[in-house]
VEXKOLKOL-401384 format. One record per residue: x, y, z of N, C-alpha, C in turn. Coordinates in steps of 0.1 Angstrom, whole numbers, padded with zeros to 4 digits, always signed. Layout:
N
XYZXYZXYZ;...
// end
This chain:
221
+0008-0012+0000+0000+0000+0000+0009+0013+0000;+0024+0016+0008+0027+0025+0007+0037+0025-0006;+0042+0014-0009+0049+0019-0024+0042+0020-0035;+0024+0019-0028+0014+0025-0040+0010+0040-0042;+0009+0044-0029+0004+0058-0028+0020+0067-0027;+0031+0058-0027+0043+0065-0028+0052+0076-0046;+0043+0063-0051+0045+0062-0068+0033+0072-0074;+0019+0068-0065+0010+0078-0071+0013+0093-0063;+0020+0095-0054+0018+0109-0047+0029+0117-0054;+0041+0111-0055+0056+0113-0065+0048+0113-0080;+0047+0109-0090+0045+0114-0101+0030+0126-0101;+0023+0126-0093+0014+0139-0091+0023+0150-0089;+0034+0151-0075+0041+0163-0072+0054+0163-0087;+0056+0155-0093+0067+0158-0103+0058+0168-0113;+0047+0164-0119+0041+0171-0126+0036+0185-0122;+0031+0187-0110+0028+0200-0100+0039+0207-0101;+0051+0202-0096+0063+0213-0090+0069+0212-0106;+0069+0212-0112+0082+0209-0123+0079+0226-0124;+0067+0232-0131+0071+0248-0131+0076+0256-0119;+0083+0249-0104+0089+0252-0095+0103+0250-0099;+0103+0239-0105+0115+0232-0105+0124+0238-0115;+0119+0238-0127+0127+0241-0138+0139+0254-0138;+0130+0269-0133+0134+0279-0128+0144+0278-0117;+0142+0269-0106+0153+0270-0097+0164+0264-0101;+0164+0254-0110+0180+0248-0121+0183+0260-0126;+0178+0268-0133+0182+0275-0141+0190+0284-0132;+0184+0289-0122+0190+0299-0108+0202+0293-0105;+0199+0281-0100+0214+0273-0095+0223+0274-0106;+0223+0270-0116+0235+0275-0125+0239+0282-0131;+0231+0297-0126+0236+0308-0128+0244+0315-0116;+0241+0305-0103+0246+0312-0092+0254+0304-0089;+0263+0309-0076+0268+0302-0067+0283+0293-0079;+0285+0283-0075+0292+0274-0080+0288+0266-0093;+0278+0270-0099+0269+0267-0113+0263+0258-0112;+0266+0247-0098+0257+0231-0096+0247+0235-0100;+0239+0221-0100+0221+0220-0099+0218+0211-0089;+0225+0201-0092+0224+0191-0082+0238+0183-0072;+0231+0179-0062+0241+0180-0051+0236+0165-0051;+0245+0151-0048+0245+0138-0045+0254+0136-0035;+0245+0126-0027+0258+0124-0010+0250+0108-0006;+0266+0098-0005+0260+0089-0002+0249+0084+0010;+0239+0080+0013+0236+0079+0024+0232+0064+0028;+0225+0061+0038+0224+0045+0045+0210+0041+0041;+0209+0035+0037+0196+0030+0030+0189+0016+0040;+0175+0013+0034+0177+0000+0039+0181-0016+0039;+0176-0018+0049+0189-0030+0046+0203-0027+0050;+0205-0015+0054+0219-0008+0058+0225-0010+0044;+0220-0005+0030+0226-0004+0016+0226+0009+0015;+0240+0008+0007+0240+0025+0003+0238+0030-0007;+0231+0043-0006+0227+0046-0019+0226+0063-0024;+0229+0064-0036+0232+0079-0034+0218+0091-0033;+0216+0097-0030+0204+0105-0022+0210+0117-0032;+0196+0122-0040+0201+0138-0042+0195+0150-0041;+0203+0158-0038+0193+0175-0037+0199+0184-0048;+0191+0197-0043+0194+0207-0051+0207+0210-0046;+0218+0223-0052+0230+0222-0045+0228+0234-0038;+0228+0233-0024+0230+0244-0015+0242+0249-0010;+0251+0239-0006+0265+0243-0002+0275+0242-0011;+0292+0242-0007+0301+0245-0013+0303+0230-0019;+0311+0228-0028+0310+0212-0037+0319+0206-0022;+0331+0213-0021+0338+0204-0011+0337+0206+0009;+0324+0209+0009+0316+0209+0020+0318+0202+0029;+0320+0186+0028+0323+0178+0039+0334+0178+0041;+0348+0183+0034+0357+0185+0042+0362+0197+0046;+0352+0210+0047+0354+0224+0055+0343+0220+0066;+0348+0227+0077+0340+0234+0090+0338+0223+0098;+0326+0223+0100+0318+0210+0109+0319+0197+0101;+0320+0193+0091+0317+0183+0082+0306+0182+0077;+0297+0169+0079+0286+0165+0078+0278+0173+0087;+0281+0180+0099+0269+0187+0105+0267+0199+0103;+0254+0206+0096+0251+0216+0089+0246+0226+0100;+0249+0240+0103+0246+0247+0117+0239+0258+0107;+0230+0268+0114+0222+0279+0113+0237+0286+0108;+0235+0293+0094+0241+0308+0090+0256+0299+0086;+0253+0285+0081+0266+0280+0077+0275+0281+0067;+0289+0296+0069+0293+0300+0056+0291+0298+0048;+0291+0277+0044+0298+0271+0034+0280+0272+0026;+0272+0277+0030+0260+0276+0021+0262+0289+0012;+0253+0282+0001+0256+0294-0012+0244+0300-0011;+0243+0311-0022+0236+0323-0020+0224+0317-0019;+0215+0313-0029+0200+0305-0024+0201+0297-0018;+0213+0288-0011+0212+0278-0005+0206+0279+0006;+0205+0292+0013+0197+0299+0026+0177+0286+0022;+0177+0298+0012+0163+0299+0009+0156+0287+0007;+0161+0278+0000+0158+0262-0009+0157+0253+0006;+0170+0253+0017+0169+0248+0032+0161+0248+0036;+0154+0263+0043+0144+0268+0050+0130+0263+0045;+0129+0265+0031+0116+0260+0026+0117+0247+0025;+0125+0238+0023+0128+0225+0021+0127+0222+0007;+0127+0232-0003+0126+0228-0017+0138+0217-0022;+0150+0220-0013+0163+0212-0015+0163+0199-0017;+0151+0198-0009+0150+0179-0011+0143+0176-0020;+0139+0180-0025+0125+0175-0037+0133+0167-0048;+0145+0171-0051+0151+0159-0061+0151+0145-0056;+0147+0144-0043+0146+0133-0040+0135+0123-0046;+0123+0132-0046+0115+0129-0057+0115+0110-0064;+0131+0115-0070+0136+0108-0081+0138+0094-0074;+0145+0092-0061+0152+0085-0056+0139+0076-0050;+0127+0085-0046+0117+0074-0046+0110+0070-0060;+0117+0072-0066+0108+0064-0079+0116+0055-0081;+0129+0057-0078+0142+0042-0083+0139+0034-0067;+0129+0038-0065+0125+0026-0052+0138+0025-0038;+0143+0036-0039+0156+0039-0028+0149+0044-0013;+0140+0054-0014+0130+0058-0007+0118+0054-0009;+0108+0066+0004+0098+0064+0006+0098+0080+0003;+0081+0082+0006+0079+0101+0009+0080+0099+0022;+0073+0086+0033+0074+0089+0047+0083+0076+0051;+0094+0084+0060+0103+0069+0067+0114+0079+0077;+0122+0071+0080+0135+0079+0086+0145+0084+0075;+0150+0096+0082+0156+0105+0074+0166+0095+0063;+0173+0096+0057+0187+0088+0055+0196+0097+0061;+0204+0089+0067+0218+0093+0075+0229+0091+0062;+0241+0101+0065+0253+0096+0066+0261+0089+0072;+0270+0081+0067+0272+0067+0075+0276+0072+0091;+0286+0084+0089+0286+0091+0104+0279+0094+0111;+0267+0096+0107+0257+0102+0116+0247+0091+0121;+0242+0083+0113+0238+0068+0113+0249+0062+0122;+0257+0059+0124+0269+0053+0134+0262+0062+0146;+0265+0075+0148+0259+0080+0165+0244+0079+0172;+0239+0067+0160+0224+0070+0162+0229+0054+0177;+0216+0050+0184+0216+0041+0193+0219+0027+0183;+0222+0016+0191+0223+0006+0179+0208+0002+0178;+0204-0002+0188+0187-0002+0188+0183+0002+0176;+0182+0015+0178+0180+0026+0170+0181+0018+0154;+0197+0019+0151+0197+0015+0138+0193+0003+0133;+0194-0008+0140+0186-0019+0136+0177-0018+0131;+0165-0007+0139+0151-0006+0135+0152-0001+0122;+0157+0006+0123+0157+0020+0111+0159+0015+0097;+0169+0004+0098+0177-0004+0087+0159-0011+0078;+0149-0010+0086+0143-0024+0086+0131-0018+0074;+0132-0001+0070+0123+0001+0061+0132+0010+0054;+0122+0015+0040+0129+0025+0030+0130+0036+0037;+0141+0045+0039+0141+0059+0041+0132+0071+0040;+0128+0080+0042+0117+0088+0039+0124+0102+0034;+0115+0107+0028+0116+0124+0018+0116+0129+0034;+0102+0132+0041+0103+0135+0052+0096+0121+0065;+0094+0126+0072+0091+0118+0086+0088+0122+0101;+0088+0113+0113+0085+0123+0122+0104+0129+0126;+0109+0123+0125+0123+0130+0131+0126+0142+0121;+0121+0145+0110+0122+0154+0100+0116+0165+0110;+0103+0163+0112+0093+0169+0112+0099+0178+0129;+0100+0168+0138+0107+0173+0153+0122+0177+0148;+0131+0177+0144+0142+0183+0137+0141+0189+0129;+0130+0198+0124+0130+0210+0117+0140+0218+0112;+0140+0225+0129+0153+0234+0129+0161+0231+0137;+0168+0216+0135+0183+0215+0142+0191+0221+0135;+0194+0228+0127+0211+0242+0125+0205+0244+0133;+0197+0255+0133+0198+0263+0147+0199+0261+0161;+0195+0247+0162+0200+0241+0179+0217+0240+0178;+0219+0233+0167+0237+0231+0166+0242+0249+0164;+0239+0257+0158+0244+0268+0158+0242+0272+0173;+0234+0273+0181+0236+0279+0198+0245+0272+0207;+0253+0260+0199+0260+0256+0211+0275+0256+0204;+0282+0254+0213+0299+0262+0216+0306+0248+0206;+0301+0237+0212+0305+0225+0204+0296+0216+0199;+0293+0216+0184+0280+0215+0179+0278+0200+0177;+0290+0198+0173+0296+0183+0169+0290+0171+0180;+0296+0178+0192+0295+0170+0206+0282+0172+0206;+0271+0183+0210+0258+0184+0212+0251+0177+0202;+0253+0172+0192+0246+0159+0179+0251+0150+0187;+0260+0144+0191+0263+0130+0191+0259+0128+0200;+0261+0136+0214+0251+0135+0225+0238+0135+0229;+0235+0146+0223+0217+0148+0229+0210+0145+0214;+0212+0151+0203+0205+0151+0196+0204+0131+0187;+0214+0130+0183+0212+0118+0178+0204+0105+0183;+0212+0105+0198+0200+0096+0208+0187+0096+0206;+0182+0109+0208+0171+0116+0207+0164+0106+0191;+0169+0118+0185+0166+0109+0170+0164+0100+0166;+0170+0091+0171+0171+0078+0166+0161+0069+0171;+0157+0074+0186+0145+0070+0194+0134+0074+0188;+0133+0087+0183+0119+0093+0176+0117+0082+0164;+0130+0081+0155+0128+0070+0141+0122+0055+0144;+0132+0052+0159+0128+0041+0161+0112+0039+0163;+0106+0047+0174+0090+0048+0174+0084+0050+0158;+0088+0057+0154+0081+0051+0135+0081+0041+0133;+0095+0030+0132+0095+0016+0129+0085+0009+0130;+0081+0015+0144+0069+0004+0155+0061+0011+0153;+0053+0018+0153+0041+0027+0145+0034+0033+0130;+0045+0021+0123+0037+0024+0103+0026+0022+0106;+0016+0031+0095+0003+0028+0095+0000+0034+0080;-0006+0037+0076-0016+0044+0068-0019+0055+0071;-0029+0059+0082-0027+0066+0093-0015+0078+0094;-0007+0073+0100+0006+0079+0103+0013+0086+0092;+0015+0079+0084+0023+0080+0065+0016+0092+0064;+0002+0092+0063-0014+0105+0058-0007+0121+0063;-0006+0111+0079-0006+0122+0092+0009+0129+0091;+0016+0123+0086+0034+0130+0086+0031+0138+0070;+0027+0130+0060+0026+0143+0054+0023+0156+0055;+0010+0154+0058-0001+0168+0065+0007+0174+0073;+0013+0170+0084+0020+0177+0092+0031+0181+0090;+0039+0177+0081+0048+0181+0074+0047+0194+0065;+0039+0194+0061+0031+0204+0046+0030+0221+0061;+0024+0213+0071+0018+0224+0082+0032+0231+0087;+0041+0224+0091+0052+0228+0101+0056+0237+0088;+0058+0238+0075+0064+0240+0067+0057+0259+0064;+0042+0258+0065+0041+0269+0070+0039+0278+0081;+0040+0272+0088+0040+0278+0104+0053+0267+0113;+0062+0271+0112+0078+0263+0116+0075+0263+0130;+0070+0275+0140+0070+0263+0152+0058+0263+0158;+0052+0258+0150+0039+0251+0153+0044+0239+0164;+0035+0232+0174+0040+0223+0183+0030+0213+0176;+0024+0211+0167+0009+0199+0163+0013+0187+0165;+0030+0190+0159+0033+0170+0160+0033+0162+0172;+0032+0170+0182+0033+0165+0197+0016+0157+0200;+0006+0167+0195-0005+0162+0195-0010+0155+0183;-0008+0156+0174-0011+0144+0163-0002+0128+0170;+0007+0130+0173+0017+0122+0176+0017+0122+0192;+0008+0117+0200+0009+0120+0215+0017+0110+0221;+0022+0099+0212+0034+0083+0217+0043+0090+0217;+0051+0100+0210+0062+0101+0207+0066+0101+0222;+0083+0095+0217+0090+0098+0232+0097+0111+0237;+0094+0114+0251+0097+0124+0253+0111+0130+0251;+0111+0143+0248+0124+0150+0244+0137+0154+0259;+0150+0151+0255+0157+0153+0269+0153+0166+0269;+0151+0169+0286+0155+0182+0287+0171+0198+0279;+0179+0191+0276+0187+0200+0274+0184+0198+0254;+0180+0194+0254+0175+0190+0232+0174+0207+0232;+0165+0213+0238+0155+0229+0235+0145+0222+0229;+0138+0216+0227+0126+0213+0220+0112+0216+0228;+0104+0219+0218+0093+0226+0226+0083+0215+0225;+0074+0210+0233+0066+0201+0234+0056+0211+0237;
// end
């Protein structure tokens, strides 16, 4: 059922967004570093890897300036629209593609890089391994605005591998054990919502299982 409504909801938004779409290639290769598109391996399931792509927001050689793999609020290495395409989440929509080569889902856990996937719980990743990745999800959805939690702390790096990842991996994990119909419906919707009103708290009440957030996360329940 979901790699049916996954195939029918993806070739509806390809056709919808493509007069979104077309325009912002054109922009990206007139700006910035001329990319269009940006490819980064990530952890698939099955723990298979597979390449994931977006629009190009940051510098080509990205993962080896600054933080690495962890992206913080007002992060030099982003290019000029790279601001804007993040914020709105247009950045991911090439992903689109990656659920039609059956790599993804629209709803699942995020895909990690193998680094970041490594600091999740092992628990955690076991579960996680056990379905297709998602466009978005609930950890998307409660990590909205992690740059800006990693931009307020002194060592951003350490505050991911500590509070945040745990965290995460626990939220993903409760997806594993909570697919539904239902839920898949309900992360969209509320995904589409957070996207215009960013701190909206709804996923707390659509989602009243989720596990609770550590105190030092900043997360607003």
């Amino acid at each position: 059922m979901q790699r049916s409504l996954d195939i029918l909801f993806t070739s509806l938004a390809l056709l919808v967004l493509s007069p979104l779409l077309i325009p912002i290639a054109i922009l990206l290769r007139l700006t910035g570093e001329g990319e269009i598109f940006y490819s980064q391996v990530r952890v698939g399931k099955d723990g298979k890897l597979f390449k994931l792509f977006k629009f190009a927001t940051m510098l080509k050689n990205s993962p080896n300036l600054g933080t690495g793999m962890i992206t913080v609020k007002s992060d030099p290495r982003i290019l000029p629209m790279g601001s804007f395409l993040r914020k709105t989440k247009i950045n991911e929509l090439p992903q689109l593609l990656n659920i039609l080569q059956g790599d993804m889902s629209i709803v699942g856990p995020r895909p990690q890089t193998q680094r970041c996937f490594d600091a999740f719980p092992a628990a955690a990743q076991k579960a996680i391994v056990k379905v297709l990745p998602g466009l978005t999800g609930i950890g998307s959805i409660v990590f909205r605005d992690e740059e800006a939690m990693l931009h307020g702390n002194k060592d951003s790096v350490r505050f991911y591998d500590e509070v945040i990842a745990p965290y995460k991996g626990t939220v993903e994990e409760w997806y594993v054990a909570n697919q539904s119909v239902r839920n898949y419906l309900m992360i969209i919707f509320v995904t589409a919502w957070v996207i215009v009103l960013p701190a909206s708290t709804l996923v707390w009440r659509v989602f009243p299982g989720l596990p609770v957030p550590p105190l030092n996360s900043g997360l607003k329940v």
